[in-house]
N, C-alpha and C positions, 0 to 999 in steps of 0.2 A: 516346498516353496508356496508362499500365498498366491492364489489366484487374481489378486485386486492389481488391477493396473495401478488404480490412483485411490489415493487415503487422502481426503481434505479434512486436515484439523481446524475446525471452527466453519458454521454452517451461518453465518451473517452475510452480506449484500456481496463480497469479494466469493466465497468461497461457495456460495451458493450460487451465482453467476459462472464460475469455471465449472464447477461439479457434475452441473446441469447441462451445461451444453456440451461436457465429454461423455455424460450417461444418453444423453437424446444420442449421439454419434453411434453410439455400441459399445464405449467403454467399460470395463467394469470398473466403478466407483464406490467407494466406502466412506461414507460422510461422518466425522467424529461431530457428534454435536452433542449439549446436556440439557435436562429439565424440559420447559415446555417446547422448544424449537425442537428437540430432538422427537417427541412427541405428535408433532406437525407432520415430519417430514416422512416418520412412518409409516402415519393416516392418510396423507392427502400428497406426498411425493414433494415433488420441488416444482415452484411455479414460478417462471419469468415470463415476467411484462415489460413494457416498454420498447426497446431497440429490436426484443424477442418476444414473442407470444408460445410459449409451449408448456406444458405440465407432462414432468416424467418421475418415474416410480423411482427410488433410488435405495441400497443398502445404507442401513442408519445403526449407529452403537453408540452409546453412551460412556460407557465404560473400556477407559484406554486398554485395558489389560486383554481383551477380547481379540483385538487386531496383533495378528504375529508377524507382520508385514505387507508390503504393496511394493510395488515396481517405483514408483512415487509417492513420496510424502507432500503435498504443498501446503503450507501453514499460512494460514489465512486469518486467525484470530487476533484481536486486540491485541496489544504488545503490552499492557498487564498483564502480567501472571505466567507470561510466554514461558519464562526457565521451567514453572511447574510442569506445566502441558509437558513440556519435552521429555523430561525427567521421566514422565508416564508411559514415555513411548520408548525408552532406551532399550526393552526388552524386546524389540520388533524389529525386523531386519529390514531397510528399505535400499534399493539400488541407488537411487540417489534421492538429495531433499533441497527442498528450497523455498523459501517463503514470499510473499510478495505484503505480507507488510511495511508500515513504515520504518524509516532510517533503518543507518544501518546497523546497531546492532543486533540486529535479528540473524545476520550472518556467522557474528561469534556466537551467539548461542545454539547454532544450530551444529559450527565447530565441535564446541563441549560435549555435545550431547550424544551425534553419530558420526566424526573425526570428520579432517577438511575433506577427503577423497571422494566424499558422497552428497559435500554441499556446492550445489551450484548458486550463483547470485541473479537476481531479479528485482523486478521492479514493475508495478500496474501502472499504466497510465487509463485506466478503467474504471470506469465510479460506475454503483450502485447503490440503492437502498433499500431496506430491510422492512418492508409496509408493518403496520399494525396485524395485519390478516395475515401474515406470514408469507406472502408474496414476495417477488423480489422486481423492484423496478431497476432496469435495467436504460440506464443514463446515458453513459461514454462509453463506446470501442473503438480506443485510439492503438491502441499497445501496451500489452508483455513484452517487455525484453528480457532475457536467456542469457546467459552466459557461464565463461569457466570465470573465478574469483581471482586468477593469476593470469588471467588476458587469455588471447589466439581463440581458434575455432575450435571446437569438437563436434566430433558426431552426434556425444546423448546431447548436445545443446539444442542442436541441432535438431533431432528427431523428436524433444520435447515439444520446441517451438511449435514444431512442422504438425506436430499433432494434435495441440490445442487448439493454434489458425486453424486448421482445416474441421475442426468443431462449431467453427463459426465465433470465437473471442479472439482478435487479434494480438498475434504472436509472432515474433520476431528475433530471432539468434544471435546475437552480439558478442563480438571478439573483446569489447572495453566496456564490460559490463558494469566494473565498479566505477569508472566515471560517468556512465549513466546512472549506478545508483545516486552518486554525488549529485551527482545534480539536479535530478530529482528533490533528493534530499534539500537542496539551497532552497528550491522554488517551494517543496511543501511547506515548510517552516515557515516562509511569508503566507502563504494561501493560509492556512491552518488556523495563525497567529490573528491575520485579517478577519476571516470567518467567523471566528468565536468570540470577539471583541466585537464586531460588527452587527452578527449574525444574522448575516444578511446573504439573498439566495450570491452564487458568484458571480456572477454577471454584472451585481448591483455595487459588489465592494470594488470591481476589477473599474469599474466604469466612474469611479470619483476621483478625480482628482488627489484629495488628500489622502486617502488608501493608499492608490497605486503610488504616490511618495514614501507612504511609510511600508508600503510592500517592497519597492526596488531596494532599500535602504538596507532594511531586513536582507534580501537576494543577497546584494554585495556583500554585506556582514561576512553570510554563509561562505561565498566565494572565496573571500580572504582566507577563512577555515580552511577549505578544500586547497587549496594554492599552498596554505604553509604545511599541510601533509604530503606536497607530492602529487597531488591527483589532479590531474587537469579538468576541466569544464567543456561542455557540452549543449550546443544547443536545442538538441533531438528529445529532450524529458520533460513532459509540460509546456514549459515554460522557455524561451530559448536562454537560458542561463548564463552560459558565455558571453552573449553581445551584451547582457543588462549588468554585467560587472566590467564591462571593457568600456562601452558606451558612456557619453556625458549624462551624468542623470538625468537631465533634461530630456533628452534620447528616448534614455532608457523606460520612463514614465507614460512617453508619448506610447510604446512601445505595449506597457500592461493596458493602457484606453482601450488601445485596438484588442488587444485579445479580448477584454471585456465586451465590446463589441459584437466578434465572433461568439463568445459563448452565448450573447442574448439571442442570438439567432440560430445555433445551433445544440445546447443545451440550456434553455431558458431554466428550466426546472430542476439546475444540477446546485446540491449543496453539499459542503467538505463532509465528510463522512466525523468529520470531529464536532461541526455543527447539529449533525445528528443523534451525536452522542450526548450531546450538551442537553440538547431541546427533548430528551429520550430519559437525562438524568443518570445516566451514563460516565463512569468514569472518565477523563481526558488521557490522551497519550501525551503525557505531560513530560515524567520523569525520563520517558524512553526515547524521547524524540528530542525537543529542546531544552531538555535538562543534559542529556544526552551530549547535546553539542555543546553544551555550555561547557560540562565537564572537559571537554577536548580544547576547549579554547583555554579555560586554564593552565591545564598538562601544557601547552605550547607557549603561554604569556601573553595572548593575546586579548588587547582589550577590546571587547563587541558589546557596547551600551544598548544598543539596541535588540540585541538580543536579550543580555541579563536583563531588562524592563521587561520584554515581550512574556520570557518564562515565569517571571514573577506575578506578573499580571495575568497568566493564563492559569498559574497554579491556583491562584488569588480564585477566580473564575471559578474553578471546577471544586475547591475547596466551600464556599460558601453555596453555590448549587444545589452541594448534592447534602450541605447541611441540614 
C-alpha cells in the first residue's frame, strides 16, 4: 500500500492551494506537476499568499508512472488533456478520486479511468492564482463540496471534507452533490463567458448593468439544460442559481449588481481563472465546458442562442490569442 494520503494531479492555483494547506496540516502529499513548476516546487516547496501566508516543503514527481497510489487522487488540472493524465495514472491504485475542475465531465472521465466506486463528485467554490514567481495567491475560501455521485451521505465524503476543512480550505459534505455540481456549472459558464469577453477583474463585469443581463440570460440558458436532464438547481454554488432562473429577469440582474457589489469589497482582486489563462496565453476550457453543454443541449433538442454565440465567440477568443 502507498503511504501518500493525497496525489494532487496538476500543481496550478486549485491544486496548489489544497496540496499546501493539507502538507502545512501533516498530511503526506504527492503533488504531480511537469517542466518548470514541477521544478519550483522541488526547490523552493509550495508558497501561499494572500487569504494564507505559509511556505511548505512538499513531495513533487513529474512522471505519472512513479506514484503506485495514495488514499486520494484530487485532479485539479485544466480540463485539456484531462483523459491523457488519467490514462497515466490507471496503473495506481487510489481509494477514492475526485476532481474539483470545471463542469461536469470530469466525473465521467474519472468513471473510465478508475470505475464509478471510487469516484466521488465535487466542486470548488475557491479561486486562486498562479503568480509569475511561482507563488500562489490565494483569493476565495468559500467551499468544497463532497459528495456520493448517486446522492445520500457517506462516511469517505464525509471524512474527506472533514479533513481538508480542518487544513484550513473550506470544505463541506453534500448528500446532492450533483446538483451542486449543476449549478455551479449554470453560474460558471455565465462568469467564464463574461470574464474572457469582458476581461475584466469580476467585480467590474458583475457590476454593469449590460453584463449582468447577458450573464442572467446565459444562467437561465443553463438552468433550462439542468431542468430538462432531471437535476434540479440550487442556490448554495457561487452564484444563487435557482432564484436567477425562477425570478423575473429583472430580479434576477438586480440580483448579479449586488453580488458585484460583494465581490468589490470582499475580493476586489479575484479574476476567472479562464481570464488568467487568457491573459497567460493559455489555452481555454472551451471544448470541455461550453462546448460541453452545448453538445447536451443538442442530445436533448434544446435551442440555447445564447449559449451557441457565447461558445463560438469564446472559441473565436482563444483560437486567435493563442495564434
Amino acid at each position: 500500500m502507498s503511504d501518500t494520503e493525497f496525489a494532487i494531479l496538476g500543481a496550478g492555483a486549485m491544486g496548489s492551494i489544497v496540496g499546501g494547506h493539507l502538507a502545512r496540516a501533516g498530511h503526506s502529499v504527492m503533488m504531480l506537476a511537469r517542466g518548470r513548476r514541477a521544478a519550483q516546487l522541488t526547490k523552493d516547496g509550495l508558497s501561499i499568499r494572500g487569504l494564507s501566508e505559509f511556505t511548505v516543503p512538499v513531495r513533487t514527481v513529474s512522471e505519472p508512472a512513479s506514484l503506485t497510489g495514495a488514499g486520494a487522487l484530487i485532479v485539479a488540472v485544466k480540463t485539456p488533456g484531462t483523459a491523457a493524465a488519467l490514462a497515466a495514472l490507471r496503473h495506481a491504485h487510489f481509494d477514492v478520486t475526485l476532481s474539483i475542475q470545471n463542469g461536469p465531465l470530469k466525473n465521467e472521465l474519472l468513471t473510465q479511468a478508475f470505475g464509478a466506486q471510487r469516484v466521488l463528485g465535487a466542486l470548488a467554490d475557491t479561486s486562486g492564482e498562479l503568480l509569475p514567481s511561482g507563488e500562489v495567491l490565494f483569493t476565495r475560501n468559500a467551499n468544497i463540496f463532497i459528495g456520493e455521485l448517486a446522492g445520500g451521505d457517506s462516511a469517505r465524503a464525509q471524512q474527506l471534507a472533514g479533513t481538508i476543512d480542518a487544513s484550513g480550505v473550506r470544505a463541506t459534505a453534500s448528500a446532492e452533490i450533483l446538483t451542486l455540481e449543476w449549478a455551479k456549472f449554470c453560474a460558471w459558464v455565465g462568469l467564464m463567458a463574461l470574464s474572457v469577453s469582458t476581461r475584466a477583474l469580476t467585480w467590474k463585469f458583475l457590476s454593469d448593468p449590460g453584463s449582468a443581463l447577458l450573464l442572467t440570460r446565459l444562467v437561465r440558458e443553463m438552468g433550462a439544460l439542468t431542468r430538462a436532464q432531471g437535476i434540479a438547481l440550487s442556490d448554495r454554488a457561487i452564484l444563487p442559481t435557482a432564484r436567477l432562473c425562477a425570478l423575473p429577469e429583472s430580479e434576477a440582474v438586480e440580483i448579479i449588481l449586488s453580488t458585484g457589489g460583494e465581490y468589490r469589497v470582499s475580493a476586489p482582486q479575484h479574476r476567472m481563472s479562464a481570464l488568467q489563462d487568457l491573459l497567460a496565453g493559455r489555452p481555454l476550457e472551451v471544448n470541455e465546458t461550453l462546448g460541453y453543454a452545448l453538445s447536451r443541449a443538442r442530445e436533448l433538442k434544446l435551442d440555447l442562442p445564447m449559449l451557441e454565440c457565447f461558445t463560438a465567440l469564446i472559441t473565436a477568443i482563444d483560437h486567435t490569442q493563442r495564434a
